[in-house]
N, C-alpha and C positions, 0 to 999 in steps of 0.2 A: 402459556398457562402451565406451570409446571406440576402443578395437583394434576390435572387432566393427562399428563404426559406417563409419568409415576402410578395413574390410575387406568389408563391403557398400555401397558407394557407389552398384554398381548392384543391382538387384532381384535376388536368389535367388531357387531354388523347390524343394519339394520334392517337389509334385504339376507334374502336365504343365504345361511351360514355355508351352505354346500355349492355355493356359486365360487370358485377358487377368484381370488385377486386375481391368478392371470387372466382372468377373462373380464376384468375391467380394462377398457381403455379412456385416458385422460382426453377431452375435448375444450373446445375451446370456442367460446361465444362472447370475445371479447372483441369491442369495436376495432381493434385492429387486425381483425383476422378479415384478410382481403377477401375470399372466397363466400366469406357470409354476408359478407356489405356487395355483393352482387346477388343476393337474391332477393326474393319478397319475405322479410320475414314478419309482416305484420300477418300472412297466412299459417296456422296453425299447421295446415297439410306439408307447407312447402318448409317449414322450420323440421316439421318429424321426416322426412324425406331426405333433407341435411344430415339428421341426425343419428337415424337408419342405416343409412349407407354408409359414415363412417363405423358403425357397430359392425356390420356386413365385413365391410372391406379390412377391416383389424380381428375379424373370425373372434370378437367376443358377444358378450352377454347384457355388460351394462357401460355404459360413456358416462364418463364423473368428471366433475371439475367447477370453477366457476366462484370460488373466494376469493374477494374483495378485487373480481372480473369485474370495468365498465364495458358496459354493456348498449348498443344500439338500440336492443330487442323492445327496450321501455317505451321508445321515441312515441310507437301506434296506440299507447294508451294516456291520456289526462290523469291516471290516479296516480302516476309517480311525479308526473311536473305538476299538479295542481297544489303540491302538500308541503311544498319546502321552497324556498328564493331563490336555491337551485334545483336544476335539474335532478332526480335522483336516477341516479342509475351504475351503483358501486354495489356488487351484488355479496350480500353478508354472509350466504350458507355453502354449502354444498348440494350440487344439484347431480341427482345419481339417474338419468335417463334410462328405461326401459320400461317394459309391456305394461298395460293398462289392468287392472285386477292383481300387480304383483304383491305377494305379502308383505308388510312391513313391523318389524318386527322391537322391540323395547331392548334400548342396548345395555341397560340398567333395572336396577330393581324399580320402581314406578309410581308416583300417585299421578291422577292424571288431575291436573292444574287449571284446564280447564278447557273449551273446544268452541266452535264456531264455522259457519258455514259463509267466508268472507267473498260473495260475490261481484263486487265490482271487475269488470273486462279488466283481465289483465291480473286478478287479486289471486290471492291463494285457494281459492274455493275450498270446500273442507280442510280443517286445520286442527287439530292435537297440539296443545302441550303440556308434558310431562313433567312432573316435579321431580328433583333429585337431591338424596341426603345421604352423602356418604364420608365417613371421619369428619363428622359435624362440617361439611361444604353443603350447603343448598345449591344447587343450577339447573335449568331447565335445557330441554330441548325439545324443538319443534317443529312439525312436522307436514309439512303443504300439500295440495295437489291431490289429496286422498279421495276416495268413491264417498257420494252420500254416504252408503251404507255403515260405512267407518263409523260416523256418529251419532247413527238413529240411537242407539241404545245405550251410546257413554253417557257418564255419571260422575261429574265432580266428585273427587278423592277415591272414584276405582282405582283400583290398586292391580297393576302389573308386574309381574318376575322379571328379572331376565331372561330374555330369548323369548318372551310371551309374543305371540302374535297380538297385532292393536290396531293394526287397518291394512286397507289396500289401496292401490293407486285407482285414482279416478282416470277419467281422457276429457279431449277438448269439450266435451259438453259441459262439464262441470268443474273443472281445474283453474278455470280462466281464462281456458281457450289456450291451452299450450299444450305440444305433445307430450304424453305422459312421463311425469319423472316426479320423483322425491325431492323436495324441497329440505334439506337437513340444516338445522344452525340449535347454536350453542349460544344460550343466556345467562350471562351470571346474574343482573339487577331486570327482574321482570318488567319496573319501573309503573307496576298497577292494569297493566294491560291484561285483558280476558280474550283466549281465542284467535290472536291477533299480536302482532309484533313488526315491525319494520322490517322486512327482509331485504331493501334497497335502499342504500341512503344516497347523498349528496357529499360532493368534495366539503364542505364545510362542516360536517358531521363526522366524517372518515373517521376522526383522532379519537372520538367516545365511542365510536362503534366498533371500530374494532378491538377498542380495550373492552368492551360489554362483551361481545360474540367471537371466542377464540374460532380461530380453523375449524374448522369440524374431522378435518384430517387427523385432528391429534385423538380424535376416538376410531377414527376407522381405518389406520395405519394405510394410508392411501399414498 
């Protein structure tokens, strides 16, 4: 998406601007990553335990990665095989893993679009998204895995700065049951949806989702 490319020339962020890039390290929760396909990861403790220890062991901050990654991790939950003739599990965002309560922050100027607390096992549990208008382009992005608290008091078309802070991360009690991490993706055609977006499709989806929801790399120079 070359507006988005052109419009991040310099590095975004959506977590604290004072975490330097070198202390992200790229991880990798794709079914063919042998190491993960020997543990349990239908356990939320034993997935953050995974997760943890490579952050540890690479002496950073936060493990990112995980666009248009298939994924195992779906297999323990019905809300992704229940929704489509196949299986879903081609993962649409960027997933920025670290600590539960972390700020998250508006990488753009902001109306907020709309929000939702999507509990189904396995769902995004609290959820933001942000409306965006810039050189006449509308696009959203949005934002998973957030604390209740993120949304007791939003307000269809509050409005956010740049850099504004706009939630924090939840943990397994209220995320979905997954260790804490940001859920980050990019929507050009919202398609009517409120609070709620597909963040995992199916091989026979891949070709319109990924032209819907660029990288999310290309706003956070990753």
């Amino acid at each position: 998406m070359k507006f988005l490319r052109d419009l991040c020339a310099e590095s975004m962020s959506v977590l604290d601007a004072n975490i330097p890039k070198s202390k992200y390290i790229p991880i990798s929760l794709s079914e063919s990553n042998d190491v993960l396909n020997v543990i349990d990861v239908s356990s939320s403790d034993v997935l953050a335990d995974f997760v943890n220890t490579h952050i540890k062991n690479h002496n950073a901050e936060v493990a990112y990665g995980g666009y248009l990654e298939v994924r195992n991790i779906y297999k323990r939950s019905t809300h992704f095989s229940s929704q489509a003739e196949e299986e879903r599990n081609i993962h649409l965002g960027v997933d920025l893993w670290c600590s539960a309560g972390t700020s998250i922050f508006a990488p753009f100027d902001s109306v907020v679009h709309s929000f939702n607390n999507n509990e189904n096992f396995g769902d995004y549990g609290p959820t933001i998204i942000l409306k965006h208008h810039i050189s006449g382009v509308d696009f959203y992005t949005l934002y998973g895995h957030l604390s209740l608290a993120s949304i007791d008091n939003l307000e269809v078309g509050q409005r956010f700065k740049q850099a504004d802070k706009i939630a924090e991360l939840g943990d397994a009690s209220i995320n979905g049951d997954y260790p804490p991490h940001l859920h980050f993706q990019i929507i050009k055609d919202i398609q009517g949806f409120k609070g709620d977006y597909p963040g995992v499709c199916s091989k026979t989806d891949l070709t319109f989702y990924e032209r819907n929801c660029p990288d999310p790399k290309l706003i956070l120079n990753l």
